[in-house]
N, C-alpha and C positions, 0 to 999 in steps of 0.2 A: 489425566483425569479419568482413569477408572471407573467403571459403573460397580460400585458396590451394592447397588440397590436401588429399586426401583421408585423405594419410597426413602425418599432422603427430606430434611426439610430444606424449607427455600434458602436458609442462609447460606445454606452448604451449593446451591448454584450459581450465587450470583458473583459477580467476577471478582477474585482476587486480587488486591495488587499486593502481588508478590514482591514490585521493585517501584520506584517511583519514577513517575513519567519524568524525564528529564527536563528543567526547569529554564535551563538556556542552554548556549551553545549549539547544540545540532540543528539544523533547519529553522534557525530561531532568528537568522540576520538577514532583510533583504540584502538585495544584490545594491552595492553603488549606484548612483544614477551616472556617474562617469568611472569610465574607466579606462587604463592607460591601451596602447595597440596593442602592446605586447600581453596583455592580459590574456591567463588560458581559456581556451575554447571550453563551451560548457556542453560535452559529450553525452547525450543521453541514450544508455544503453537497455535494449529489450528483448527477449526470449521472441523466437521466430526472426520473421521478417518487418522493416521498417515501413508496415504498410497500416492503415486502417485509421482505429482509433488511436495508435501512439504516433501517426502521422500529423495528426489533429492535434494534439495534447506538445508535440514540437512546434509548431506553429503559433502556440498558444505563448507558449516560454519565450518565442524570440518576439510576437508581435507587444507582450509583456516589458520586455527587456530586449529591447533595440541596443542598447549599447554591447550585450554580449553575440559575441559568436556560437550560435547554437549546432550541434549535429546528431545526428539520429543514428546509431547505429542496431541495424538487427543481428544479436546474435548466431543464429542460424544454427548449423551443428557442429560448427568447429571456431565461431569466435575470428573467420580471419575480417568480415566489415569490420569490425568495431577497432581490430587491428590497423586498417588500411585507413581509417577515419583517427587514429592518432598519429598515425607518421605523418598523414596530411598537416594535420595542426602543427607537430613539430616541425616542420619545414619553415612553416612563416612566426618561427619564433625564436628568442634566443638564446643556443644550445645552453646554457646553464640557467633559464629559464624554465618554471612547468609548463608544458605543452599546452597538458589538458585537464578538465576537471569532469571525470567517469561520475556521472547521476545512474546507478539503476532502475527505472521504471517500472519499480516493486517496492510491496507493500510491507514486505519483511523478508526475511534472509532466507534465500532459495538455491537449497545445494547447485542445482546445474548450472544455474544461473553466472552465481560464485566462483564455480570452477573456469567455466569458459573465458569470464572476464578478466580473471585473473593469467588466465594462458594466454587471452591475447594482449595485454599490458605486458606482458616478459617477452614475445615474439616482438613488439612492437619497438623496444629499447627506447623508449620517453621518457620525461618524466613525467611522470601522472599519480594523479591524486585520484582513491575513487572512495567516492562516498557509500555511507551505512545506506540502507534502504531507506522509503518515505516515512516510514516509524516506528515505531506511534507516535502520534503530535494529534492535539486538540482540532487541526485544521483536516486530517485524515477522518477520525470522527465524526466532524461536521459533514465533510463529504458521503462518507455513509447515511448517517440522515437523511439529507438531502435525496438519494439513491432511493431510498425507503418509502421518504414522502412523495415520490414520483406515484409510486404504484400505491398508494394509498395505501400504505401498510403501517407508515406514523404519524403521527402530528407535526405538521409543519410548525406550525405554530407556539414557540417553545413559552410564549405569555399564559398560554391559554392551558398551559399540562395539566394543574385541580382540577380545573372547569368542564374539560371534555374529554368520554369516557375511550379509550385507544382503538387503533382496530383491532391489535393481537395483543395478546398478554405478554408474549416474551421473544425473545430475537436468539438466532443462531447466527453468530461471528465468524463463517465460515474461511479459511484459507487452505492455503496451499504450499507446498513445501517443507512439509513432512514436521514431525513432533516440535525441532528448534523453530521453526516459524508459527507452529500456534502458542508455544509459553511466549512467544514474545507480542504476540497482541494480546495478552491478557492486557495488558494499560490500556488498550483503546478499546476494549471491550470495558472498561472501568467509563472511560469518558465517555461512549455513547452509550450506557445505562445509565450515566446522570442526566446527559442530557433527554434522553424518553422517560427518563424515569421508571424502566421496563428493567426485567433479570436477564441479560445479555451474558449468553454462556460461548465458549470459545470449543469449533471442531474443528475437523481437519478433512479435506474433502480429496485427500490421497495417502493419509495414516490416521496414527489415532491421535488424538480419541475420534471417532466416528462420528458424522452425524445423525445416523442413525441413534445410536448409543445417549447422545446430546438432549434428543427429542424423548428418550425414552424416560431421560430422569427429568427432562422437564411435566411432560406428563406424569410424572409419579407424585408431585406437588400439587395436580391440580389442574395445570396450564390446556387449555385448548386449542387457543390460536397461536400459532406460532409463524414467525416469518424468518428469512433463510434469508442476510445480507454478505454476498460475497465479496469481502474483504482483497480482493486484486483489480488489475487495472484492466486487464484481458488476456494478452497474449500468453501468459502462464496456464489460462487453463483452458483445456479440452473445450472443444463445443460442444453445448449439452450438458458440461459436468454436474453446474452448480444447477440449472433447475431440473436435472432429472435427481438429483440429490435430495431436492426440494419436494419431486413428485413423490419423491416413496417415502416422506414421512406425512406426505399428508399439507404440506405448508405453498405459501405463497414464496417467490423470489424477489427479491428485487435485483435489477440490471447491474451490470457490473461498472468499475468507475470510468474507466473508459477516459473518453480527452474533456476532463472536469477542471475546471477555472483553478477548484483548490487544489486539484495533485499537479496543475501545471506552475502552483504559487509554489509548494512543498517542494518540486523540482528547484526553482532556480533558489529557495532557501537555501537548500542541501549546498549550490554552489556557492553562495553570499557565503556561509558558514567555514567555508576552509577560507576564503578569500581571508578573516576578520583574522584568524589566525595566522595568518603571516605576518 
């Protein structure tokens, strides 16, 4: 998304869908309410350490989904937990069985992320299944909201959208993970501009397009208030990044997703979803 100009009109900001949000399939099946012993462990892997808010948001998934075997693994800088957290699994399972079922706890596709997980699945010799990222899905979206309407920066209140006037005019969809992870939340920047009813433009808060750049064409239509929703769960991005991001255009943040009911729902869909395929 190029800044051609400062003064663009509004249709030209408000979010494309370039592709259509996927209508079933991915993250779309819960999980069984029973399932057999040998069923794979449902691995959920994250950038850094398995500490903090995706310690909470594990917790979340198994207190959810008692019947699955949940595990946490942190990344780190070489990928060997997440390695050592699937040979575990394939030990109490059987060898022509899948191990394990890899959930990344992200919000869309993140080169290092990617790389690592995938070195430690080939170090690890399982079989393992690993899933696409949380999405986009209508239930990501919602979580944004929600995010938003903490800091009074939306309407909670999705009856009332005619009736009362916002507090910001328009929203920045900010992620992480370089140009392939922001064209792919254009869709969920689609679904929570329907649901604010606000021009929700998509930046990228470590390539481009810039948020700076974002703020620049949404101010060129007009826009005053702008809020800054950062589109990850945590441990992907820097501390600081996204509301110093925030400070130098001028706008409000809201919190990041952190250990949220619905990315810990989105999690065990991602696994319901390969299960249904088999």
């Amino acid at each position: 998304m190029g800044l051609e100009s400062a003064h663009v009109s509004e249709s030209s900001i408000l979010p494309v869908r370039g592709r259509a949000v996927r209508p079933s399939g991915r993250h779309r099946r819960p999980v069984p309410s029973q399932l057999p012993p040998e069923a794979p462990a449902l691995v959920l892997a994250t950038l850094g350490d398995a500490t903090g808010a995706v310690a909470e948001l594990a917790a979340l998934v198994q207190g959810d989904n008692p019947q699955i075997e949940v595990r946490l693994a942190g990344l780190g800088e070489d990928g060997k937990a997440l390695t050592a957290e699937l040979e575990a699994a394939a030990r109490e399972r059987p060898e022509d069985g899948v191990a394990a079922i890899v959930v990344p706890l992200l919000t869309g596709p993140h080169p290092v992320a990617d790389r690592l997980i995938a070195m430690a699945v080939a170090a690890s010799g399982a079989s393992v299944t690993v899933t696409d990222s949380l999405g986009p899905h209508p239930l990501l979206a919602e979580a944004l909201h929600i995010r938003l309407a903490e800091k009074d920066l939306a309407r909670a209140d999705r009856m009332r959208l005619l009736n009362v006037s916002s507090p910001v005019d328009a929203v920045i969809l900010a992620t992480v993970g370089g140009e392939n992870a922001a064209a792919e939340a254009q869709p969920t920047a689609v679904l929570l501009a329907s649901r604010l009813t606000l021009p929700v433009v998509v930046a990228s808060l470590d390539s481009a397009p810039a948020v700076a750049e974002a703020a620049e064409r949404l101010r060129g239509i007009g826009v005053q208030r702008i809020a800054l929703s950062p589109c990850a769960v945590g441990p992907e991005v820097a501390p600081g990044l996204a509301s110093g991001a925030a400070s130098e255009i001028g706008a409000e943040c809201a919190d990041l997703l952190g250990a949220h009911g619905l990315i810990a729902d989105l999690a065990a869909r991602a696994y319901g979803s390969v299960l249904a395929e088999d």
